[in-house]
C-alpha positions in Angstrom: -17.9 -39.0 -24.4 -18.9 -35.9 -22.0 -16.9 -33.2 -22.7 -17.0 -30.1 -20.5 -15.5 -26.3 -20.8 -14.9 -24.8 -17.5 -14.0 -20.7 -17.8 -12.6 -19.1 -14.6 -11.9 -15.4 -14.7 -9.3 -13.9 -12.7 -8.6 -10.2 -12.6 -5.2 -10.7 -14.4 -5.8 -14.2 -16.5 -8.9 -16.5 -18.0 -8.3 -20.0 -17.7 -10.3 -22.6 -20.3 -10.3 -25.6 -19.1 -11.8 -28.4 -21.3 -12.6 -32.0 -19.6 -13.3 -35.2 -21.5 -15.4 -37.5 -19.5 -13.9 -34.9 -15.7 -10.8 -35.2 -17.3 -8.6 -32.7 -17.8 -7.6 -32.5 -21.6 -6.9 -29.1 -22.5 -5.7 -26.1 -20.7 -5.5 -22.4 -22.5 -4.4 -19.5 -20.2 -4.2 -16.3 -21.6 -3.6 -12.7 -19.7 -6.8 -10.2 -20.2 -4.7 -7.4 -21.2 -2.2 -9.1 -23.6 -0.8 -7.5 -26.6 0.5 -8.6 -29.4 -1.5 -12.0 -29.7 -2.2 -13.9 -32.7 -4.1 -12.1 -35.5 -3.3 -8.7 -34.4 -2.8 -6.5 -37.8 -0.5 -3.6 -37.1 0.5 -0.5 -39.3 4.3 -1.0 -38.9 7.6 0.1 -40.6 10.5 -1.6 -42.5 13.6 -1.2 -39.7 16.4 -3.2 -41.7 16.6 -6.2 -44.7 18.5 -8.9 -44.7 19.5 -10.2 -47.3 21.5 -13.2 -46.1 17.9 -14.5 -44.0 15.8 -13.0 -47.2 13.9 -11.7 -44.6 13.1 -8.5 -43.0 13.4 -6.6 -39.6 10.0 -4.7 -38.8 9.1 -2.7 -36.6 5.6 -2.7 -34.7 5.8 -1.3 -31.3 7.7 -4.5 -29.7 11.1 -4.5 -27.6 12.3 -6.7 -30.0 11.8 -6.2 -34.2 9.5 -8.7 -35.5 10.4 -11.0 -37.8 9.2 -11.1 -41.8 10.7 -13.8 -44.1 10.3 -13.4 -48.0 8.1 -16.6 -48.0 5.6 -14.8 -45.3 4.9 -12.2 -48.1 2.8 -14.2 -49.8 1.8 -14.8 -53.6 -0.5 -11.9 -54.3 2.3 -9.3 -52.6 2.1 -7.4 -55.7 -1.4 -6.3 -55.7 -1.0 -5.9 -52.2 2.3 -3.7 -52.4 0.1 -1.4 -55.0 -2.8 -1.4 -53.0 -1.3 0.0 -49.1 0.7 2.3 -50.9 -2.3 3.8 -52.7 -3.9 3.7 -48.9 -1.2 5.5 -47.5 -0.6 8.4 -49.6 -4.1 9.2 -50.4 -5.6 9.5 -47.1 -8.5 11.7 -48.4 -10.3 8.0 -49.4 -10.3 4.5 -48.6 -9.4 3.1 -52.3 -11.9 -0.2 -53.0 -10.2 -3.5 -53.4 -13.2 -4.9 -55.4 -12.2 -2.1 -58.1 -8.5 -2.8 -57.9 -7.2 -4.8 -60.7 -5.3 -7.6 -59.4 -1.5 -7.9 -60.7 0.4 -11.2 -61.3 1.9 -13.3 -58.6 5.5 -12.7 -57.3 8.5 -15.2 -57.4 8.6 -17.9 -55.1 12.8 -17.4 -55.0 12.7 -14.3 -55.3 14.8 -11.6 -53.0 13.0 -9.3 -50.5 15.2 -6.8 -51.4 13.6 -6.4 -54.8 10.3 -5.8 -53.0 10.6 -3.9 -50.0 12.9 -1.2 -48.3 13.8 0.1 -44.9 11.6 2.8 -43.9 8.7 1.4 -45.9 5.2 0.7 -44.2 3.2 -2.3 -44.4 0.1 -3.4 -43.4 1.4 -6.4 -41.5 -0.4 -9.6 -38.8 1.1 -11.4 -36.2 1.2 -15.0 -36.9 3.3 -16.0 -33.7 3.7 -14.4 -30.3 6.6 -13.4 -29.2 8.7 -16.3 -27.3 11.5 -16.0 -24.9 14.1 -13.6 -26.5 12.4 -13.8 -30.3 10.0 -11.1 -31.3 6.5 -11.5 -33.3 7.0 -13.4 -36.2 4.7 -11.7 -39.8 2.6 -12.2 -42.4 1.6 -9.7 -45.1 -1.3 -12.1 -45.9 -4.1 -10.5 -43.5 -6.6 -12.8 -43.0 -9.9 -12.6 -40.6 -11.6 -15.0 -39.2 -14.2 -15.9 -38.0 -16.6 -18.9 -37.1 -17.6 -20.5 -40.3 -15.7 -18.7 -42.5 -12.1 -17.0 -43.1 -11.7 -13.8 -45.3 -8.6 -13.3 -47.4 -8.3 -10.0 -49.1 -6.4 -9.8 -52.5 -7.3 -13.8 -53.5 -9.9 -14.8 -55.7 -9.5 -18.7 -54.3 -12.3 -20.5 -52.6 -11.2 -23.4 -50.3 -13.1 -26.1 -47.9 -11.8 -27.9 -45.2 -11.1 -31.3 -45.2 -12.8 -32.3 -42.5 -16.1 -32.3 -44.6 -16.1 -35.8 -46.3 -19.5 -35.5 -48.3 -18.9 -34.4 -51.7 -22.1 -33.6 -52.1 -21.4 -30.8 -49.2 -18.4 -29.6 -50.5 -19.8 -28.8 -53.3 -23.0 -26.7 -52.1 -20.9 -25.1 -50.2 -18.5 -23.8 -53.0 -21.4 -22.5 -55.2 -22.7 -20.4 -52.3 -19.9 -18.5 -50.9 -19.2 -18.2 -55.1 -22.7 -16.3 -55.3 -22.3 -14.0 -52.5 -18.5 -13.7 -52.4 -16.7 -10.2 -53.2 -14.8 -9.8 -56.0 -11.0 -9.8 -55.0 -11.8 -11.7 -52.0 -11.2 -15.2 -50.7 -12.5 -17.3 -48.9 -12.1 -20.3 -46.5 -14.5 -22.6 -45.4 -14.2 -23.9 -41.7 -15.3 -27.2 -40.9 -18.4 -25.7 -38.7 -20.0 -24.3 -41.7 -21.1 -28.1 -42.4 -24.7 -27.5 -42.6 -25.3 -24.2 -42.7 -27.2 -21.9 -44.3 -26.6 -19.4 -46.8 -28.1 -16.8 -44.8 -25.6 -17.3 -41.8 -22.9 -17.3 -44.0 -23.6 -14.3 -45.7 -24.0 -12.6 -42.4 -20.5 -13.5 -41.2 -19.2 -12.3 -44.9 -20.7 -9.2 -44.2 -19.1 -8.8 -40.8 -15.7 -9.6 -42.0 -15.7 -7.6 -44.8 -16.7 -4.5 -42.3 -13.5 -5.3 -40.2 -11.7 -5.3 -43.2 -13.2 -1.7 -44.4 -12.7 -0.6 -40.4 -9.2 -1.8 -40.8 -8.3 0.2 -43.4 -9.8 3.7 -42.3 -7.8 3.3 -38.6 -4.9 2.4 -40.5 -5.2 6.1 -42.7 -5.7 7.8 -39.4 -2.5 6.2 -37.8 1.5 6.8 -37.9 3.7 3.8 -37.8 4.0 1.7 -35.8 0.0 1.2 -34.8 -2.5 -1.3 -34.1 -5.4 -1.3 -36.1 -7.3 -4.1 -36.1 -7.7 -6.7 -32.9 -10.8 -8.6 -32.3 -13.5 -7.4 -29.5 -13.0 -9.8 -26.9 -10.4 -12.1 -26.7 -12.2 -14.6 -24.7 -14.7 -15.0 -27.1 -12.0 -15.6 -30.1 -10.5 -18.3 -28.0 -14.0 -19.9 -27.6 -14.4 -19.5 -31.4 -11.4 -21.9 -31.8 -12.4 -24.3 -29.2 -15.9 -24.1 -29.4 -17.7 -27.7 -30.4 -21.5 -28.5 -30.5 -20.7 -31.7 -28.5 -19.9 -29.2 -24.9 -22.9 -30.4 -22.5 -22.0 -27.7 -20.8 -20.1 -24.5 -20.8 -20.1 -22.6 -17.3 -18.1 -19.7 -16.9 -17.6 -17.7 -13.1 -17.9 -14.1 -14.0 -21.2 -12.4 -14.6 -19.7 -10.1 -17.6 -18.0 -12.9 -19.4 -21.4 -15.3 -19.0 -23.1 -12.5 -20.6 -20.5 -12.5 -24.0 -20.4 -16.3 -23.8 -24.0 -16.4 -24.0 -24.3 -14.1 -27.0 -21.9 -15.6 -29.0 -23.3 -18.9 -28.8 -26.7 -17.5 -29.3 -25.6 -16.4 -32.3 -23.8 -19.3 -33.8 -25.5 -22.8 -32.3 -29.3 -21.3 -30.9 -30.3 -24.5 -29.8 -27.2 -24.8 -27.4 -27.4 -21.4 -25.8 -28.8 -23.3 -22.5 -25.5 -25.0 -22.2 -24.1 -21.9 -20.9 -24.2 -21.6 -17.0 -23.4 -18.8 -14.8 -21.3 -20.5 -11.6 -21.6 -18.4 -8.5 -20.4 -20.6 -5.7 -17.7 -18.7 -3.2 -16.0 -22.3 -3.5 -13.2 -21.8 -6.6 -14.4 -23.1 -10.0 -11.7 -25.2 -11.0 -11.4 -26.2 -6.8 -15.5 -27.8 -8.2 -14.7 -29.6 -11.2 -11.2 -31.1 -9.7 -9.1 -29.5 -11.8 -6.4 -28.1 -9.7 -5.8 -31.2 -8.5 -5.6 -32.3 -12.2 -3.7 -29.5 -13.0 -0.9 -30.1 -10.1 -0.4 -34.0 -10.8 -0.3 -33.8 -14.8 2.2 -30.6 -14.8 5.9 -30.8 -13.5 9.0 -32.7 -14.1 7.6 -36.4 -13.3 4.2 -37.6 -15.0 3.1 -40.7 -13.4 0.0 -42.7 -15.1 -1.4 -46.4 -15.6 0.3 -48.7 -13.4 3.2 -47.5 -12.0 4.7 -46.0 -14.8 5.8 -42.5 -15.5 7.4 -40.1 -18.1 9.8 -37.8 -17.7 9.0 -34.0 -19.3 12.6 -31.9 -19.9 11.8 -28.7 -22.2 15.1 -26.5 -23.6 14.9 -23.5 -26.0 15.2 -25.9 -29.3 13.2 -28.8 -28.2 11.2 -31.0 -25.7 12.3 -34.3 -24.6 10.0 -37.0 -23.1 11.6 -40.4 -21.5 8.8 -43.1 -20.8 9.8 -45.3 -17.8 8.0 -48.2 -16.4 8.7 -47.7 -12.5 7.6 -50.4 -10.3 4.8 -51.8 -12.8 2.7 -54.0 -10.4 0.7 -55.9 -13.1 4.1 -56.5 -15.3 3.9 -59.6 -17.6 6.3 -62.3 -17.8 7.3 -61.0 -21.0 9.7 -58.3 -21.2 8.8 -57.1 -24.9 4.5 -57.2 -24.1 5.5 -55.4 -20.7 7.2 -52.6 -23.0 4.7 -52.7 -25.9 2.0 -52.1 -23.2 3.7 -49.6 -21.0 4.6 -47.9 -24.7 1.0 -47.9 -26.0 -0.3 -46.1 -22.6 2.8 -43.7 -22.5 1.6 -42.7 -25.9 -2.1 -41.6 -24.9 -0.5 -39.7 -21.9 2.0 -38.0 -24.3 -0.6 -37.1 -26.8 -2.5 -36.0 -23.7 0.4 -33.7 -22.7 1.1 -32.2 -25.9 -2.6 -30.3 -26.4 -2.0 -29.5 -22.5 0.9 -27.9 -22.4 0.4 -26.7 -25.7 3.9 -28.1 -26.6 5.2 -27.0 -29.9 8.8 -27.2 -32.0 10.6 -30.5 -32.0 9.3 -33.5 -29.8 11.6 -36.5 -28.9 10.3 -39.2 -27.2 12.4 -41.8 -25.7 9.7 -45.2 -25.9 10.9 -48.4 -24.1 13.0 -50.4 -26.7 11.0 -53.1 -28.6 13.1 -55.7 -30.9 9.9 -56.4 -33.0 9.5 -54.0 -36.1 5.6 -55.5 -36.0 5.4 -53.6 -32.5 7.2 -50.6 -33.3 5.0 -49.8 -36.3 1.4 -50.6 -34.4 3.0 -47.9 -31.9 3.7 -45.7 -34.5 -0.3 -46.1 -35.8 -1.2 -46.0 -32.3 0.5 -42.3 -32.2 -1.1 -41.2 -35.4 -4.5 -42.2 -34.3 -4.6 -40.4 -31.3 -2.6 -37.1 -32.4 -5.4 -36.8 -35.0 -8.0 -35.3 -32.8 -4.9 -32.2 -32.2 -5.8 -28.9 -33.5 -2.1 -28.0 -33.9 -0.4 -28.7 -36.8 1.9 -32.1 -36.6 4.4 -34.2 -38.0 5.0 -38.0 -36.5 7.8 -39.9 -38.2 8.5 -43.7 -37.3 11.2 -44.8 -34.3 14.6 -44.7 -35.2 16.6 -48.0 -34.2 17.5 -45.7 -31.4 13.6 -46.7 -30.2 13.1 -42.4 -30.6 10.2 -41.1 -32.2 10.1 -37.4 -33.2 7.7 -35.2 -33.1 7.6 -31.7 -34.7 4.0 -29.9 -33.8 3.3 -26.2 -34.9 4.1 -23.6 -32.0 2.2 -20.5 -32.1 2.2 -19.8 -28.4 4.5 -20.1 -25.8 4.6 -23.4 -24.1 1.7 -23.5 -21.0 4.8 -24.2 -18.1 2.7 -24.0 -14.5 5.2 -24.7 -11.6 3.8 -27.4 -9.2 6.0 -26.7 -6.6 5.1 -24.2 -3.4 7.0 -21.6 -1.8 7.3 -21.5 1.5 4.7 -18.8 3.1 6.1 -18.4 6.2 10.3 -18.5 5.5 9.8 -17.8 1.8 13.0 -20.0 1.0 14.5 -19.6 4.1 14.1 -23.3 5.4 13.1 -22.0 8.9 9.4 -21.5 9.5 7.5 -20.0 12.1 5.5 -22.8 14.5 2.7 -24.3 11.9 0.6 -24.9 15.7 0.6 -20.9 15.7 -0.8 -20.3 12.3 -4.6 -20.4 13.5 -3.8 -17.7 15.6 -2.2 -15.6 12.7 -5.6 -16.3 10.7 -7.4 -15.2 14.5 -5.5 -11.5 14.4 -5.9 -11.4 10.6 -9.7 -11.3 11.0 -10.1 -9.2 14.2 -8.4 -6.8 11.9 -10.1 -7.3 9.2 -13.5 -6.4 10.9 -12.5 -4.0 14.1 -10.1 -1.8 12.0 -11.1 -2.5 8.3 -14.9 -2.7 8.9 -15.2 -4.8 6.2 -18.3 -7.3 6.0 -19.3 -10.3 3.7 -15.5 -11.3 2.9 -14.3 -14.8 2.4 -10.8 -16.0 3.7 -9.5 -19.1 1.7 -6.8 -21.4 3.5 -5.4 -24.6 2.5 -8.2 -27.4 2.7 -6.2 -29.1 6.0 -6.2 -26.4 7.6 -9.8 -25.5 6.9 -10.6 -28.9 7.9 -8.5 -28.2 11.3 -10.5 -25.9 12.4 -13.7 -26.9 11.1 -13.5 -29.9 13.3 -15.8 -30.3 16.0 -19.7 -29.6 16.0 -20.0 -26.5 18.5 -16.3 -26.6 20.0 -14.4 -25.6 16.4 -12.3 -22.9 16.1 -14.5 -21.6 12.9 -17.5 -21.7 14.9 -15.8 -19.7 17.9 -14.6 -16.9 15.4 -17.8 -16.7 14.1 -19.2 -15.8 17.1 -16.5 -13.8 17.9 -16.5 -11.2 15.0 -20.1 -11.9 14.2 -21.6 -13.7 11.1 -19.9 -11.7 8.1 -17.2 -13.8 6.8 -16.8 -17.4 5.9 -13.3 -20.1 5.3 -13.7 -22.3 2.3 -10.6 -24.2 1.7 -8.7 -23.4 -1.8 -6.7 -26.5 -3.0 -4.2 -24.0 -5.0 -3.0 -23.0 -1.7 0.3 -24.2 0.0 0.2 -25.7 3.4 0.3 -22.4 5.7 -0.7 -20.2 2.9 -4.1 -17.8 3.1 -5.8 -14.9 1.2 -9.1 -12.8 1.9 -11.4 -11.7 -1.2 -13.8 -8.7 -0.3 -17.3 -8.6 -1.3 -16.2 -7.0 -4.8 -14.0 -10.4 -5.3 -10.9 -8.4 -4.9 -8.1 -9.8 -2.9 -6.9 -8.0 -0.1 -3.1 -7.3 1.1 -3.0 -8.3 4.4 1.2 -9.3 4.6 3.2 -7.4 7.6 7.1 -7.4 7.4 6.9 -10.4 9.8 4.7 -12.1 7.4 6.7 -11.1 3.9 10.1 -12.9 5.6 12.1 -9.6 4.8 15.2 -9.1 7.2 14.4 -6.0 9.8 18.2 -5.1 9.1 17.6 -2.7 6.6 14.5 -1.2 8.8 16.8 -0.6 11.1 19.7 0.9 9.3 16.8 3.5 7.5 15.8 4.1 10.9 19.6 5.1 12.4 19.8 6.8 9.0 17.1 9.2 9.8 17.7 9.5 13.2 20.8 10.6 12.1 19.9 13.1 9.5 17.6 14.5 12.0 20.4 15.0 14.4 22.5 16.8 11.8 19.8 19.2 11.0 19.7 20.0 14.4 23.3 20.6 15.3 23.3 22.8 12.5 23.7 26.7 13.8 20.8 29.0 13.5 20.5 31.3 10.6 20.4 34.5 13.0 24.2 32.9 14.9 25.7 32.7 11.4 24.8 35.6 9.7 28.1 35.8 8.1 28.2 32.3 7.3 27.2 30.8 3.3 24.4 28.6 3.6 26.1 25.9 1.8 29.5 26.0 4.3 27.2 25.1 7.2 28.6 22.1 9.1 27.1 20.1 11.7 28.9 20.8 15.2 30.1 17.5 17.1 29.7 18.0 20.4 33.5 17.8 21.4 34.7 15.7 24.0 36.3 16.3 27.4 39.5 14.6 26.4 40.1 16.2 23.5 39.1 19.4 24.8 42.0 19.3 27.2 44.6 18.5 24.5 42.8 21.7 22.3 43.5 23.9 25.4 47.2 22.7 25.5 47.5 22.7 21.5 45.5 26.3 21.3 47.5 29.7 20.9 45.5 32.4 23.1 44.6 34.3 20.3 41.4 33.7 18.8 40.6 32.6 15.2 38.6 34.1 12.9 36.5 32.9 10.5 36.2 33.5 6.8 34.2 36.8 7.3 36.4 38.0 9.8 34.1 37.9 12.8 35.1 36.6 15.8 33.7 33.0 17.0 34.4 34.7 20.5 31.7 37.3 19.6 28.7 34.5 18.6 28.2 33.0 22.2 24.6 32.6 23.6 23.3 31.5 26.6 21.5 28.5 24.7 24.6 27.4 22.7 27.3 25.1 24.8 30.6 26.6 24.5 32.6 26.1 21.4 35.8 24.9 21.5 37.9 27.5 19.4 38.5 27.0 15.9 42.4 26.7 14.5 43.7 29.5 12.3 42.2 28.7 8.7 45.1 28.3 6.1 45.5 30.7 3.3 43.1 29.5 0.7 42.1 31.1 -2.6 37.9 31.6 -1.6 39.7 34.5 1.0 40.7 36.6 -2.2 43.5 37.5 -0.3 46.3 35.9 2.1 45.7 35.3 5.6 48.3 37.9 7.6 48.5 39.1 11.1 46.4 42.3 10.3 43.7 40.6 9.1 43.4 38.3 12.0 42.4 41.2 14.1 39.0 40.3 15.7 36.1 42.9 15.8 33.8 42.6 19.0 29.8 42.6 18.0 28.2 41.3 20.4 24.1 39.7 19.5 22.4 42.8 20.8 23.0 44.9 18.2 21.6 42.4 15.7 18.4 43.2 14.8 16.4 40.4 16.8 14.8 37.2 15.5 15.6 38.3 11.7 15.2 35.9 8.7 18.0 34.7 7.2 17.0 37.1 4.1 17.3 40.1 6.3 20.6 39.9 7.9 22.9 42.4 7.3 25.7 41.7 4.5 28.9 40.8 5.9 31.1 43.2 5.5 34.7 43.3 4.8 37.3 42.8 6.6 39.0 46.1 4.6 36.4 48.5 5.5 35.9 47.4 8.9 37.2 49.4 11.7 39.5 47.5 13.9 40.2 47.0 17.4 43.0 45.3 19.1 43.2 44.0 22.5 
């Protein structure tokens, strides 16, 4: 069997991708900058016990607390308990665990609230991500690991995996990591240590035991909650789990990653370090090996596979449901319960196939085709077993029910890999009304002219759906590409990108970064609101201007200013009927009369104001006296700062007409 890793980098994600013979298999996406992944040790604090869940609340940096259950404590709590407390208030030295004396192992039914309490601070590692509305799940038993082995502080216990058959091996294996083991230290050994020699497994004790010792000193440095410890690239740990001798090939898209991938497997398999290629094609990687094709027809509601048949994939917050169906089966046998026995058997490979894709975990129940033999239900139930055993993930398989429903629990550590199949409409994002698909070559036409007259940019690539690449690829010296090209001049190129939709299109510079090129027309956002902003600031700018100049009101507050309305001839008239032939006066007692200008249109006069409590006084005929100043004997063009005081109507000398 060929099997193949394919790595594509994105800014934002790395995809692994592992093919069986170019078939898709296995699919891990994880972001670059993700926190709060598996094996992430934190310096966090006791928030709240629960007694009722014998569990605790914890609190390491998270939106939500993480979880801690009594069981997650682990055996050797007591020595550990001891040992971060005498960490934590000493902070002049990191204390030795070799020299600690290891105390005896605590309760299996015991209470949590006997050993910890809020406001305490452990040294505690994330053993599940967080998932949908569920913080990180603990574990006070920090482990590291790393390719052959796994350290366990505060254990003196040596374990193999039993994956290694030999006796014989086993055994060599136990009496070396025994002779260069730490005291107070455990150890596991992983499968890929098969073989191995004591000098490459002491080197990786070494290095574990240093992470360890770094762990610690960060963790004296830091206040709750903290991380202390997470591993130096997270691509390579995620090869470290997957990694196999068997890969003919492992070829990765970015230059930087190449160069980590290289090392690592420099360092732990020599004599497959040529396995490693560096892909620089402008076509996508996964676009080369047919994987997004792969990846569109194996994720979604409806599976389809051998013959016909399909299953149906429904996922809920508790569990995963999986209903096999035989559709239209064009090679159906005569008899019914062979047809279902066969359809069964192939829905199983498909399943199993699905799980390690999707990375499904929790409860699994599968609905199989009903089979009245018990001599078929059990060789499907084998058949299951067989191929689940090549799954990483933990799992559990029990027998069909009478029902004909087999159940499936498998160890979720990650949230379930859900890629939507579906597209969004580019062009009426939703809408249902699109712009004329005929048109779209000439959106792509403006797109570059703008790209190289006003951008200037050179040696970009546009990617467009593969139809329409073919579209206008067609034709030998009459194609639309080839037009362009001549155009604009020889600095860009169209390869066709299958994870496009139909009328979909993006432009990556030289520097593989993805340009914005989406207008308002392009985006499907309404111009309504445009237009309401733009009335709104038209209409602010009107009111700033209708406001009266500083040096017109110099009587006037700053914040009474009102915007004038420029009054109507109608209601001009009635004001002229309505108005008493005296004139009003304003707060300050000057006379609106008084405050015309040549540039100002004439003011329709103001009614009397009411008696109001900012006068300090009531309004009375006395006070309504107007006082004539005309503008020239204000001091010209002043600032608002320098304009006289107004002045009271008390101390003013009056004048009547």
């Amino acid at each position: 069997m060929k099997s193949e890793l394919i790595v594509d980098v994105q800014p934002s994600e790395v995809s692994f991708a592992l093919l069986e013979d170019s078939r898709l298999v296995s699919l891990q996406k994880e972001a670059r900058n993700i926190s709060y992944a598996v094996g992430d040790i934190y310096l966090a604090k006791v928030k709240k016990l629960m007694p009722g869940l014998n569990a605790a609340f914890v609190n390491v940096g998270y939106e939500k607390d993480a979880f801690l259950h009594y069981l997650d404590l682990g055996s050797h709590f007591a020595s550990y308990g001891a040992f971060v407390k005498q960490l934590l208030t000493d902070k002049q030295k990191v204390p030795s665990l070799p020299k600690q004396k290891l105390l005896p192992d605590i309760d299996k039914h015991g209470s949590i609230s006997d050993l910890l309490q809020s406001g305490q601070e452990l040294l505690v590692q994330i053993v599940k991500e967080p998932i949908s509305s569920k913080g990180p799940r603990l574990t006070t038993e920090i482990t590291f690991t790393g390719r052959y082995l796994v350290l366990i502080p505060f254990s003196d216990k040596i374990s193999i995996s039993q994956k290694i058959k030999t006796t014989e091996e086993k055994l060599r294996l136990r009496q070396l990591i025994e002779s260069i083991k730490p005291k107070n230290f455990g150890v596991i050994v992983r499968t890929s240590a098969e073989g191995k020699r004591v000098a490459d497994l002491n080197h990786e004790l070494k290095t574990l035991v240093k992470c360890w010792e770094d762990a610690l000193a960060k963790a004296q440095r830091s206040t709750a909650p903290a991380l202390i410890f997470e591993e130096e690239s997270r691509i390579v740990g995620m090869l470290r789990d997957i990694f196999s001798p068997t890969f003919e090939n492992i070829t990765v898209n970015d230059a930087d990653i190449y160069s980590q991938i290289s090392k690592y497997v420099a360092l732990i398999a020599p004599d497959r370090k040529d396995t490693v290629k560096l892909y620089e094609r402008d076509e996508p990687i996964f676009d080369h090996f047919a994987i997004t094709r792969q990846i569109k027809s194996s994720f979604g509601k409806t599976v389809s596979f051998k013959s016909g048949a399909y299953l149906i994939i429904e996922s809920t917050e508790a569990l995963h449901v999986i209903d096999v169906n035989s559709g239209n089966r064009a090679k159906a046998t005569n008899d019914q319960e062979s047809n279902a026995l066969e359809v069964n058997l192939r829905a199983a490979d498909e399943i199993a196939r699905q799980l390690r894709l999707r990375d499904m975990g929790g409860i699994i129940v599968i609905d199989f085709i009903d089979m009245n033999k018990s001599e078929h239900r059990q060789q499907l139930y084998d058949h299951m077993r067989e191929i689940m055993a090549n799954d990483r993930a933990r799992h559990n398989i029990l027998p069909l029910s009478k029902f004909g429903l087999m159940q499936i629990t498998r160890q979720r550590v990650r949230p379930a890999l859900d890629i939507t199949t579906t597209e969004r409409c580019p062009s009426c994002y939703g809408k249902g009304e699109v712009q004329p698909s005929l048109l779209f070559t000439d959106t792509l036409r403006e797109k570059l002219d703008y790209i190289v007259s006003v951008l200037g940019l050179r040696n970009f690539v546009m990617y467009v759906h593969p139809f329409v690449d073919a579209y206008i690829k067609k034709g030998l010296f009459t194609s639309l590409y080839g037009k362009w090209r001549r155009q604009f001049g020889r600095c860009f190129k169209i390869l066709p990108d299958q994870s496009l939709a139909y009328l979909e299109y993006k432009v990556l510079d030289e520097n593989r970064t993805e340009l914005c090129l989406q207008e308002e027309k392009d985006s499907g956002s309404s111009s309504t609101d445009k237009k309401k902003n733009k009335a709104k600031n038209r209409g602010a700018g009107e009111s700033e201007d209708n406001q009266q100049p500083a040096s017109e009101t110099a009587t006037a507050k700053p914040a009474e200013a009102k915007p004038k309305q420029k009054p109507r001839k109608k209601a001009d008239k009635a004001a002229k009927s309505e108005t008493a032939p005296s004139t009003a006066t304003d707060k300050s007692g000057l006379s609106d009369k008084s405050d015309k200008s040549p540039r100002q249109p004439k003011q329709r006069k103001a009614p009397k104001p009411a008696p109001t409590a900012e006068n300090g006084r009531e309004t009375s005929e006395a006070d309504t006296a107007k006082i004539k100043i005309t503008l020239e004997e204000l001091p010209p063009a002043l600032p608002p700062a320098e304009l006289p005081a107004p002045v009271s109507a008390e101390t003013q000398p009056t004048t009547e007409e």
